[in-house]
Backbone as a printed PyTorch tensor [residue, N CA C, xyz], in Angstrom:
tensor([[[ 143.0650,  -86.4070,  201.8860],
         [ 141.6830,  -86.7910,  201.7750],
         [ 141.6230,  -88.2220,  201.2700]],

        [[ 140.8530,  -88.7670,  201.9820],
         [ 140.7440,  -90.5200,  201.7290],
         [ 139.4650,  -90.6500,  200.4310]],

        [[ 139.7430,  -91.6010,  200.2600],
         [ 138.2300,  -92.0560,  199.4660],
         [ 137.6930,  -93.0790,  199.9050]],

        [[ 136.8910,  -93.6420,  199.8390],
         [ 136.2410,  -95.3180,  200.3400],
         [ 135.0030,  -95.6170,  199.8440]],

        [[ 134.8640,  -96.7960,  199.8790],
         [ 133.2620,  -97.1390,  199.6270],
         [ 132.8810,  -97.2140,  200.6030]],

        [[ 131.1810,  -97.3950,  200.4400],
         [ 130.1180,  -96.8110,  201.4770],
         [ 130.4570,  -98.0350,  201.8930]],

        [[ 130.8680,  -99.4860,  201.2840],
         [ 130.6430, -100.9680,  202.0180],
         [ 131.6260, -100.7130,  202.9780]],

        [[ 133.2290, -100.3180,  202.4770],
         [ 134.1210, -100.1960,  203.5040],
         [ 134.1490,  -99.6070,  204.8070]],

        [[ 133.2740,  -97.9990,  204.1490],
         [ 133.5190,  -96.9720,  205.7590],
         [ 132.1350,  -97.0640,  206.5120]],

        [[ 131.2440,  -98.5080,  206.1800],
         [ 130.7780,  -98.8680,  206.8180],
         [ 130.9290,  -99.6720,  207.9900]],

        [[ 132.2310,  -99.8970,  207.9560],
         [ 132.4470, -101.3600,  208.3200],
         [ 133.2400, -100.5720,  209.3980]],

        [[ 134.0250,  -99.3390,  209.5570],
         [ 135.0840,  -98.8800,  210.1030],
         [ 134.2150,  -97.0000,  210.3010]],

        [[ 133.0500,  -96.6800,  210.2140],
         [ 132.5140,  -95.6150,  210.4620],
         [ 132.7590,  -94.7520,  211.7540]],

        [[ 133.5350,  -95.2870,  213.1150],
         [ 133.0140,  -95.1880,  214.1450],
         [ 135.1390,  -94.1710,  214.1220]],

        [[ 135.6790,  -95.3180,  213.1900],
         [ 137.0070,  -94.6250,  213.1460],
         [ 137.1660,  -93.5830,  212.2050]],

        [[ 136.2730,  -92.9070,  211.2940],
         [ 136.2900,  -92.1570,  210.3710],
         [ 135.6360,  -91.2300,  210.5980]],

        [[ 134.4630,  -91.7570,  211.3320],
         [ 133.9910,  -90.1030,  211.9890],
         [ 134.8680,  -89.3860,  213.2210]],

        [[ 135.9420,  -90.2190,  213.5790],
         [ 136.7670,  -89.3750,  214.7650],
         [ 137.9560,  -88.9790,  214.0360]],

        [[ 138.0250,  -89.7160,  213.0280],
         [ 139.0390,  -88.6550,  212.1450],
         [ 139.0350,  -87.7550,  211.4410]],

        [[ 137.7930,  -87.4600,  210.7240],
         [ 137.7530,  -86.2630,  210.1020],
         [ 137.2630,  -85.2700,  211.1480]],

        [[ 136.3160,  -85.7290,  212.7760],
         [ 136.4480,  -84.7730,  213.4890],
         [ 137.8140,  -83.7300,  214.4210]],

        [[ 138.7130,  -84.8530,  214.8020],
         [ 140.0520,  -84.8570,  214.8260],
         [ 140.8740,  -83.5530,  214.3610]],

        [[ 140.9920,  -84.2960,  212.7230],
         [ 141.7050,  -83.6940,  211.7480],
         [ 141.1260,  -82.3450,  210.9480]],

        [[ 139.7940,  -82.2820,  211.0420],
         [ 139.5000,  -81.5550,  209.6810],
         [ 139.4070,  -81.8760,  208.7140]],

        [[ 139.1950,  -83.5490,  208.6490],
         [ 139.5880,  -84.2410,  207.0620],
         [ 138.0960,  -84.5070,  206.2800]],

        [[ 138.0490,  -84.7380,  205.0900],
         [ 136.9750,  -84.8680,  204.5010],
         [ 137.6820,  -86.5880,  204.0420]],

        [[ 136.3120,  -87.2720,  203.7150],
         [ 136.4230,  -88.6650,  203.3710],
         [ 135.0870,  -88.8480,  201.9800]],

        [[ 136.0350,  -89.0570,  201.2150],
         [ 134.7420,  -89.3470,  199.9820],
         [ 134.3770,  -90.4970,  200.1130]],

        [[ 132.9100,  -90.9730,  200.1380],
         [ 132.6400,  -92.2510,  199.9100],
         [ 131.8800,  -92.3770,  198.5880]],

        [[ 132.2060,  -93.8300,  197.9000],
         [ 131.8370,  -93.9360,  196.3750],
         [ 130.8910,  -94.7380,  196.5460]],

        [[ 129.9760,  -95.0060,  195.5670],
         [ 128.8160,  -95.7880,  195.6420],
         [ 128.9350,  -96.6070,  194.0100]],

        [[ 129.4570,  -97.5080,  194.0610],
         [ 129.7740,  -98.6460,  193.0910],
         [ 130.8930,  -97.6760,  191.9410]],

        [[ 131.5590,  -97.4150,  192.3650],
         [ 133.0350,  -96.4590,  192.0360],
         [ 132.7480,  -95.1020,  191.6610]],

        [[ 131.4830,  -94.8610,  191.8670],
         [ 130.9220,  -93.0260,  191.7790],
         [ 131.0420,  -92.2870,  193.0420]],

        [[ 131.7370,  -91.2040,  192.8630],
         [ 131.7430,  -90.6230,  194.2150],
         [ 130.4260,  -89.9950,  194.3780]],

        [[ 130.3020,  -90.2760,  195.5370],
         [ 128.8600,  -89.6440,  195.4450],
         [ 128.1950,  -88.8010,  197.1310]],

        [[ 129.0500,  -89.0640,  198.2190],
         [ 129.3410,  -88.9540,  199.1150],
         [ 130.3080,  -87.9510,  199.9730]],

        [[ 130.3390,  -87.0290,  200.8450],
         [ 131.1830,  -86.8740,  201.5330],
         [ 131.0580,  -86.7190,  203.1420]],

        [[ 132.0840,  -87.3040,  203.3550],
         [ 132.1310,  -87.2750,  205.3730],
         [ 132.8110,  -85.7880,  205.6300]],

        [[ 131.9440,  -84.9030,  206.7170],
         [ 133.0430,  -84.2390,  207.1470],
         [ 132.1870,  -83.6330,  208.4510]],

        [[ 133.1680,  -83.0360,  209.5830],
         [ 133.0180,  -82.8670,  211.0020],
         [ 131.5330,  -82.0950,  210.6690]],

        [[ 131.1020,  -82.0870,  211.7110],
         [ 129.8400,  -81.2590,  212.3960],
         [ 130.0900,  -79.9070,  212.1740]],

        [[ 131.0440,  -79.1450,  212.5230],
         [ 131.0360,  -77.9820,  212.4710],
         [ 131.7960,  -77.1890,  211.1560]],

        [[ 132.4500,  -78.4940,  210.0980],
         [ 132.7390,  -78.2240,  209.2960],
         [ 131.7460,  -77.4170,  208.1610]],

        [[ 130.6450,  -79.0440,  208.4240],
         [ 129.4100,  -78.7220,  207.7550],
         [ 128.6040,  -77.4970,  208.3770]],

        [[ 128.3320,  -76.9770,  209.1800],
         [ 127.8290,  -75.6350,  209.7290],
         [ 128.6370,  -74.7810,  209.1530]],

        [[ 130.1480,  -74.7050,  209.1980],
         [ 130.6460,  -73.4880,  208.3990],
         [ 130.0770,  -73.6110,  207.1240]],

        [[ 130.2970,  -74.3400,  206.5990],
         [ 130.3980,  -74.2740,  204.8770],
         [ 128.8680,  -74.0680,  204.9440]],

        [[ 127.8280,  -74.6020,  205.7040],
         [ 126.4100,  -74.0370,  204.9790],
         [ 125.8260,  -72.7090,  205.7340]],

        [[ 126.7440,  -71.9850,  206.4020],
         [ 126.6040,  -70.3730,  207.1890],
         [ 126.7510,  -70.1170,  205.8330]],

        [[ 127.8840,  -70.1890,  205.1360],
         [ 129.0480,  -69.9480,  204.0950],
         [ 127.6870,  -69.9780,  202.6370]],

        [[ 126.9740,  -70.8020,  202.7130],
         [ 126.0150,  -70.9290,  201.3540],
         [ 125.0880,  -69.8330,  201.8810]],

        [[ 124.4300,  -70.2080,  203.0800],
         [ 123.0890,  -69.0020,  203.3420],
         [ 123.6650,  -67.5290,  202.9710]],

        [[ 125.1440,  -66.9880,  203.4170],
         [ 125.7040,  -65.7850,  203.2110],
         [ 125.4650,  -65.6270,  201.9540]],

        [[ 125.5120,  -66.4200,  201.4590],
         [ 125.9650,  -65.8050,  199.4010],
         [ 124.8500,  -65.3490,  199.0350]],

        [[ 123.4560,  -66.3590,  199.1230],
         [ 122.2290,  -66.1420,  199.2510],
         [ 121.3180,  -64.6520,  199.6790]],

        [[ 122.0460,  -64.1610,  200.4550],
         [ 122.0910,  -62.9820,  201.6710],
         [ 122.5640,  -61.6830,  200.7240]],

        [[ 122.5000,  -60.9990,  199.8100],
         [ 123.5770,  -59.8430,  199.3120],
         [ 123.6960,  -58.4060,  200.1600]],

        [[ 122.8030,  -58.4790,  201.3790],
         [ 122.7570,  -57.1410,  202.2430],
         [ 123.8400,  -57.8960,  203.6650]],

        [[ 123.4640,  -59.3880,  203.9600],
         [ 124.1600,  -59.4630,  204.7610],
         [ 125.5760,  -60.0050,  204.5890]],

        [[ 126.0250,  -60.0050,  203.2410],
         [ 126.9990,  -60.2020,  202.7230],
         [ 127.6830,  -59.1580,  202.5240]],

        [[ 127.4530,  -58.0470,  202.1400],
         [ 127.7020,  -56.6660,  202.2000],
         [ 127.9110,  -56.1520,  203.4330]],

        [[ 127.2620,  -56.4960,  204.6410],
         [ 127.5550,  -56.4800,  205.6890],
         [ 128.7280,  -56.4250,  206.2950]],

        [[ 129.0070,  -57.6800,  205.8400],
         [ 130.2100,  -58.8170,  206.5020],
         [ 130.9430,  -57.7740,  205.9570]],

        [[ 131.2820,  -57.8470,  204.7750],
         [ 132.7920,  -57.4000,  204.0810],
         [ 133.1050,  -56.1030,  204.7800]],

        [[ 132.0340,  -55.0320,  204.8730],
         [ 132.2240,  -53.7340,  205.3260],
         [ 132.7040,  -54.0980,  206.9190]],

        [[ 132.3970,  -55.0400,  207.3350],
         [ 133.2670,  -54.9330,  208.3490],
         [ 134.1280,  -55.6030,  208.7370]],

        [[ 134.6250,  -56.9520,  207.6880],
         [ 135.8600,  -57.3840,  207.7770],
         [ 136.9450,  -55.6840,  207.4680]],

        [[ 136.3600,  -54.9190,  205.8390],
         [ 137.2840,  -53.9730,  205.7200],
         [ 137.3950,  -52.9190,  206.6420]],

        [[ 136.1940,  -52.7150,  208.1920],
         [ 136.5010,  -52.1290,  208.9360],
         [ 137.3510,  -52.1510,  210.1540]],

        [[ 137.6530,  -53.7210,  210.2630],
         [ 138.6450,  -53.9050,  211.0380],
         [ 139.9820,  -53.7470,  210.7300]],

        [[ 140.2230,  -54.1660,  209.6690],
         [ 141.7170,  -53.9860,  208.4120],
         [ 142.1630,  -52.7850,  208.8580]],

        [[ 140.7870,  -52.0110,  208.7310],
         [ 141.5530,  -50.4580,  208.8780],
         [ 141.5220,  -49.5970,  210.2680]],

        [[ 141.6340,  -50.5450,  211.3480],
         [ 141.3470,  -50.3650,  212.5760],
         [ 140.3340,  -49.7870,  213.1590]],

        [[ 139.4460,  -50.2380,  212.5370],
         [ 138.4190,  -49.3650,  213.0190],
         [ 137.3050,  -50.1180,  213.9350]],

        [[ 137.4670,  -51.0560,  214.2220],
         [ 136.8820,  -52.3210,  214.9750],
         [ 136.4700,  -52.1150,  216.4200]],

        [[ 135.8870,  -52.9170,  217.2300],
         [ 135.4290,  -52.2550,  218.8380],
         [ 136.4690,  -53.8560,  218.8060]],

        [[ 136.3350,  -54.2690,  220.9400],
         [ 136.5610,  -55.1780,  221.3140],
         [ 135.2640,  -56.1010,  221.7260]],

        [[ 135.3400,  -57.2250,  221.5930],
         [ 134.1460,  -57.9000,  222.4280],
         [ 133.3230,  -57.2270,  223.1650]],

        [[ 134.5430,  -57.0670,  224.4920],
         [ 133.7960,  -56.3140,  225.8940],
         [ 133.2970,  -54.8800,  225.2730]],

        [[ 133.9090,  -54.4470,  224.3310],
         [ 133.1630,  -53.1860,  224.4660],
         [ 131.6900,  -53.2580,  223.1870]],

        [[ 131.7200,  -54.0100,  222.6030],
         [ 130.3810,  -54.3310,  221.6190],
         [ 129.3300,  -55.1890,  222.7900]],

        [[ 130.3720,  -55.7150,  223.1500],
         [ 128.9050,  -56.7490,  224.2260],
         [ 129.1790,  -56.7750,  225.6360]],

        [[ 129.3920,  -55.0570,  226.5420],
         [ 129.6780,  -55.0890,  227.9040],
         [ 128.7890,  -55.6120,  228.9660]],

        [[ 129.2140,  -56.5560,  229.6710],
         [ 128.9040,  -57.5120,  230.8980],
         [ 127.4490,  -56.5590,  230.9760]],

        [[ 125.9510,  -57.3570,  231.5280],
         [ 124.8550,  -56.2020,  232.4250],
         [ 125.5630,  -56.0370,  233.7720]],

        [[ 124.8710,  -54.6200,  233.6240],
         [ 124.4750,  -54.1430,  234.7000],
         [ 123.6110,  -54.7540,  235.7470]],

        [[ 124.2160,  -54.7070,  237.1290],
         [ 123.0470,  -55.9010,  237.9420],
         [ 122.1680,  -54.5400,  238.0720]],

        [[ 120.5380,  -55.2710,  238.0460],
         [ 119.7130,  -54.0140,  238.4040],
         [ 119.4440,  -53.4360,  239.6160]],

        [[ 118.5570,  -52.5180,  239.6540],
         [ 118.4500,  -52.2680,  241.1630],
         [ 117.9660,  -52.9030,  242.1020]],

        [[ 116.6960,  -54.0040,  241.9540],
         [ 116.6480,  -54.7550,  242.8100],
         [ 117.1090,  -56.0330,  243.2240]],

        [[ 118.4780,  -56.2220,  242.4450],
         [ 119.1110,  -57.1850,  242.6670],
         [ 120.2510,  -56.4920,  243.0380]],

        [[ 120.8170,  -55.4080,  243.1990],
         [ 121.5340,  -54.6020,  244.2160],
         [ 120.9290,  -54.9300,  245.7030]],

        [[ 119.9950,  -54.2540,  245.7370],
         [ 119.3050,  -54.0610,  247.3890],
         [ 118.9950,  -55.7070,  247.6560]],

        [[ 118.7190,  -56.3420,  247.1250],
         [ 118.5210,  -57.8080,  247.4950],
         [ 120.3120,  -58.4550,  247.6770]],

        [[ 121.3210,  -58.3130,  247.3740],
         [ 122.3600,  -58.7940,  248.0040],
         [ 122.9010,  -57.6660,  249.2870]],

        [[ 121.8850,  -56.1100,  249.2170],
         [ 122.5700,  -55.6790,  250.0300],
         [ 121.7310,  -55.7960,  251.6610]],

        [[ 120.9400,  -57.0030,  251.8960],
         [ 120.2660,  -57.1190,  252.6680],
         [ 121.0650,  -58.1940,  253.3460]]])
C-alpha cells in the first residue's frame, strides 16, 4: 500500500487509478501530512459498502451465515437448479412452430 499526497497523485491520478484497479491496491492520500484519503477500485468500494449495509441488516445477516453454514454442510442447491433457465411459453412455442 502506497501513500501520497493529494498534490502528488494528482499529478499521476490516471496511473493510480489503473493500479489499484489492476492490483487490488489501496493508495492513501495525505492532506498536508494527515492521512485523510483513500483510493481504491470500484468494486472494491461496492464490496466493502454491501459489507457495511449487511452489519446494519441483523435478519439479513443472519441470513447470510445460515447459509454460508448451509453450504459447509452440503446442503446447498446449484445455480441452475436455484435459478433454472424459463420455460419458453406457449405462444412463443407455436410462433417458432409456424
Amino acid at each position: 500500500m502506497e501513500t501520497l499526497s493529494v498534490s502528488a497523485a494528482r499529478q499521476q491520478l490516471m496511473r493510480l487509478a489503473k493500479h489499484v484497479y489492476d492490483h487490488m491496491d489501496h493508495i492513501i492520500l495525505t492532506n498536508r501530512g494527515r492521512s485523510e484519503t483513500v483510493l481504491v477500485s470500484l468494486a472494491e468500494y461496492r464490496s466493502l459498502k454491501a459489507a457495511a449495509e449487511l452489519i446494519n441488516h441483523p435478519a439479513a445477516l443472519a441470513a447470510t451465515k445460515k447459509g454460508f453454514a448451509q453450504l459447509a454442510a452440503g446442503q446447498g442447491v446449484s445455480l441452475e437448479e436455484a435459478f433454472p433457465p424459463p420455460k419458453p411459453s406457449r405462444v412463443a412455442a407455436a410462433s417458432s412452430a409456424r
